[in-house]
N, C-alpha and C positions, 0 to 999 in steps of 0.2 A: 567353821564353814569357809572355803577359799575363794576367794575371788575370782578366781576362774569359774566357778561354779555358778558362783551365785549373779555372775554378768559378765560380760567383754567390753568394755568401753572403747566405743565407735571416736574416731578421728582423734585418736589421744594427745598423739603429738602437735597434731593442726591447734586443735584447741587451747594446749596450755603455752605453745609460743603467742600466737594470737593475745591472749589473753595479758601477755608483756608482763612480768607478774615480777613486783617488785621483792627483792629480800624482807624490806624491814614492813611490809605492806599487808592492812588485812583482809582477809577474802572470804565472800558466803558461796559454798556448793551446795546450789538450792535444791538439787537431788543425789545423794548422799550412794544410796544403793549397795554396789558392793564395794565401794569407795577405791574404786582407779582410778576416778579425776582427781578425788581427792587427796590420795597418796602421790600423784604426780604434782600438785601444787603444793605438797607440804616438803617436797623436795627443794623448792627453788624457793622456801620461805628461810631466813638466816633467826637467832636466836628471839628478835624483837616479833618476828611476825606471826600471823595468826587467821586459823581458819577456822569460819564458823560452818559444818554442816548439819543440811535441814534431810530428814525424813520421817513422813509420818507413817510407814509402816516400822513396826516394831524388830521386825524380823532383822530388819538392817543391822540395828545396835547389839549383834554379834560383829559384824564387822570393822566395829571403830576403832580410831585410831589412838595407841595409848602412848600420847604426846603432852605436854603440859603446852601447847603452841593450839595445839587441835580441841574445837568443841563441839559434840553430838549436839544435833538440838531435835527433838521427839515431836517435830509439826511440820504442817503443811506450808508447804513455801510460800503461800499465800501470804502468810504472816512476817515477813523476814522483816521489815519496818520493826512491827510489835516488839520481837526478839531482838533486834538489834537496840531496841533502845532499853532492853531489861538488862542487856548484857551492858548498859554504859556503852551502845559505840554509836556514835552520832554517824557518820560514813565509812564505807568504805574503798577500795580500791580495786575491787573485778568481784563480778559475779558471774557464778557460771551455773548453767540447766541443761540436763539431758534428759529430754522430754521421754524417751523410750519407755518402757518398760520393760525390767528387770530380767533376763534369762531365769530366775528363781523365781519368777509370776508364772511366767507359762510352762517351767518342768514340774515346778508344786503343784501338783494334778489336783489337788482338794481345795486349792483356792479358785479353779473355778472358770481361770481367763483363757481356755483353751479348747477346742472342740476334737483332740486328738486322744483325750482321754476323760471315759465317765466320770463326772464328778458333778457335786453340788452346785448348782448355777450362782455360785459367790460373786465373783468379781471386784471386791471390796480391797482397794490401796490399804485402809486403815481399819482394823479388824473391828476396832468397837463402833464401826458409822453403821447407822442403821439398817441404811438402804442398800439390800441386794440387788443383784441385777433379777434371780427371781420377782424380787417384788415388783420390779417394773414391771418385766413378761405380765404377771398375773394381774396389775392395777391397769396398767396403760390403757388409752381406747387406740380403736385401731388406725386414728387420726394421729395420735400421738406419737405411735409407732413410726408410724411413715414418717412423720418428720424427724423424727431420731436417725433413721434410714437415710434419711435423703440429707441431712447436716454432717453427720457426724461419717457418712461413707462412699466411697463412688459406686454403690449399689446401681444398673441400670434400673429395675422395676424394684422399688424398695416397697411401693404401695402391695406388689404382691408378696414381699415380704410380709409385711404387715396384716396381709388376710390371711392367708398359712397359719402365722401363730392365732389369729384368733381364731381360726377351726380350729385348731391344734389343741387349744386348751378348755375349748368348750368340751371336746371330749373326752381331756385327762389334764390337770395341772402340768405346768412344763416346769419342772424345779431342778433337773440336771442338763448336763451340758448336751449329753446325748440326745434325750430329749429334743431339746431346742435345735441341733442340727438335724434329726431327723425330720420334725416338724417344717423347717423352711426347703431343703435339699426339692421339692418340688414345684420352689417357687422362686429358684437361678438355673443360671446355666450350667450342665451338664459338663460341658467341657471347658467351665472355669472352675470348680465347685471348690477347690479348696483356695484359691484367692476371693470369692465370694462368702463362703463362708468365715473366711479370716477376716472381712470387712465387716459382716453381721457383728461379730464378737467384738471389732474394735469399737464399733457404735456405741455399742450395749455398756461395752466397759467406760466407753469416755462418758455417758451419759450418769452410768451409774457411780462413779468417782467426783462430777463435775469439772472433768477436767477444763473444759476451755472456760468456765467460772474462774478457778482456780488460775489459769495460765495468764487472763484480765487482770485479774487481780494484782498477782505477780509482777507483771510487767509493768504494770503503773506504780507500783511499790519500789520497784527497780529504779528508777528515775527520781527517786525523792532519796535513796537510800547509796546512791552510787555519788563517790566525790565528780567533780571537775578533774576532767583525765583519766578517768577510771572507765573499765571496758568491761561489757555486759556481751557473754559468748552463750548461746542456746543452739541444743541441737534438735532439733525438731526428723521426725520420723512418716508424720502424713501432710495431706496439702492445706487442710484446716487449722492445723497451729503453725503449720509455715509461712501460711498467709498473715494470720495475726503479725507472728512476730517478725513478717520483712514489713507488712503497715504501720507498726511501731517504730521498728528503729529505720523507716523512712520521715514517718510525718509528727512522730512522737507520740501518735494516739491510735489506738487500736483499729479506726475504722480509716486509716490510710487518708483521711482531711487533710490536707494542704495547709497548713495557715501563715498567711503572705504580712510582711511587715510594711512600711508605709511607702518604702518604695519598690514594692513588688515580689521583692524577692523571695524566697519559699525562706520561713523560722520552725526550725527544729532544732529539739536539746541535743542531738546528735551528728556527730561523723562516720561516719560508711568506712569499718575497716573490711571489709568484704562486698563490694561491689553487688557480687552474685555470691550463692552460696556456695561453699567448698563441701563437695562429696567425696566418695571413700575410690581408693584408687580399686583398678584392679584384683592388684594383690592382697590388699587387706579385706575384699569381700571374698577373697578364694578362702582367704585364712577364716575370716569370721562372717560367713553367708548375712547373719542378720544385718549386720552393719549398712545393706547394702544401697534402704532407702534413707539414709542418713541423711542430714544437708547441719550445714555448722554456719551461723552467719553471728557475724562480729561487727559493734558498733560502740566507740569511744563516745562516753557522755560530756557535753561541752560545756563551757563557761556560760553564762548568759549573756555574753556582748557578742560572745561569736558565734550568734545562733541563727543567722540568718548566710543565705549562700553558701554551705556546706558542702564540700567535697568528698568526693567518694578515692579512697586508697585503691590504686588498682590490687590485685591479686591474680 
């Protein structure tokens, strides 16, 4: 399976200068995928260095990389703490996450994450996790719904979404994809229909994976797992994990808190090497359209004496 295929990795180059990447230094790609960050950081690693990548879809590990420098690791980046300390490595030196999802999620028509071709309402990152995005459709109440709608999407009437699918399926199960877009198409706009509809399906999918569970997780794991000097680079793709992850690596905690040390000053474990976030030029969304809601933000983990008054790197 080629990497071309199987993804385009957005901002490549932005990302692995940023990311300062030491030769003898080691490094978790917390999303592994078709491994082009990966192969790009295992360039600027020299004989001593080392990369741990994380994917819990299985599909990935056609792609790895056959390096005695390089290690697959078969989990959810949520875990990278766990694995890092099974692997013996007490810290490391940069971590990187491309929140996307994979060009190989949404052309594999039978996994589910697409409304452009009939298929099984799947949506499942990790084939053995239980939970389908069918089975929400068919569990959820229609309170539930809405708020999945209205968290997880810029949906304007998500509540109408959410009464759609329940006539929808009092009359027939909705277990494929088709289904479920025909089911709401009368409850968005007309002339958004397939950027609305692309929202329903991200919902659906971020709800039915856990993503922003998992993205929490992560990022708190990151700060206990990243040395002093080491730089944590995430690409984020909607305004929901974008926001997480600039209220992280602004205030150090997920919900963007302030916390001021005794003489005022704003204490966070981080320095701003991205002010604002760096999106995809031009030319690289001519070349590769999906790239286009990309945003890439970069923050150096600090010492603990100089965690207070931090400055931001212009860019």
């Amino acid at each position: 399976m080629s990497e071309t295929v199987y993804h385009i990795p957005a901002l490549l180059p932005e990302a692995i200068n940023l990311l300062d990447i030491k030769a003898s230094g080691t490094y978790i790609d917390a999303t592994f995928g078709g491994g082009g960050h990966s192969r790009a950081i295992m360039a600027e690693l020299g004989e001593d260095g080392h990369l741990y990548s994380f994917d819990r879809d299985m599909d990935a590990y056609a792609n790895r990389i056959d390096d005695p420098r390089f290690t697959f690791v078969h989990s959810n980046f949520r875990f990278i703490e766990n694995f890092m300390r099974h692997h013996g490595v007490e810290s490391v030196d940069g971590i990187l996450a491309d929140l996307g999802v994979s060009f190989h999620h949404f052309d594999t028509a039978e996994r589910g994450f697409s409304f452009r071709a009939d298929s099984p309402l799947d949506m499942r990152m990790n084939r053995k996790a239980d939970l389908t995005a069918a089975d929400i459709i068919a569990e959820a109440s229609e309170h539930e719904l809405k708020n999945i709608f209205n968290a997880y999407a810029d949906l304007k009437r998500p509540g109408n979404v959410a009464k759609a699918i329940i006539k929808a399926r009092d009359t027939e199960p909705i277990t494929t994809t088709s289904r479920l877009a025909e089911a709401v198409r009368q409850a968005i706009d007309p002339r958004q229909e397939k950027k609305e509809l692309a929202q329903v399906f991200q919902a659906l999918r971020i709800r039915t994976n856990d993503e922003m569970g998992d993205l929490r997780r992560f990022l708190e794991a990151s700060l206990r797992v990243l040395k002093p000097g080491g730089r944590l680079a995430i690409l984020t793709y909607h305004s929901v994990e974008d926001r997480m992850v600039k209220n992280f690596m602004k205030t150090g905690n997920i919900d963007g808190i302030e916390q001021k040390d005794f003489f005022g000053k704003v204490s966070t474990p981080w320095k701003l090497i991205t002010r604002k976030p760096i999106e995809p030029s031009p030319q690289e969304i001519e070349v590769n359209p999906r790239s286009r809601s990309a945003k890439l933000r970069v923050a150096e983990r600090m010492s603990e004496q100089f965690c207070s008054g931090q400055r931001s790197t212009k860019q």
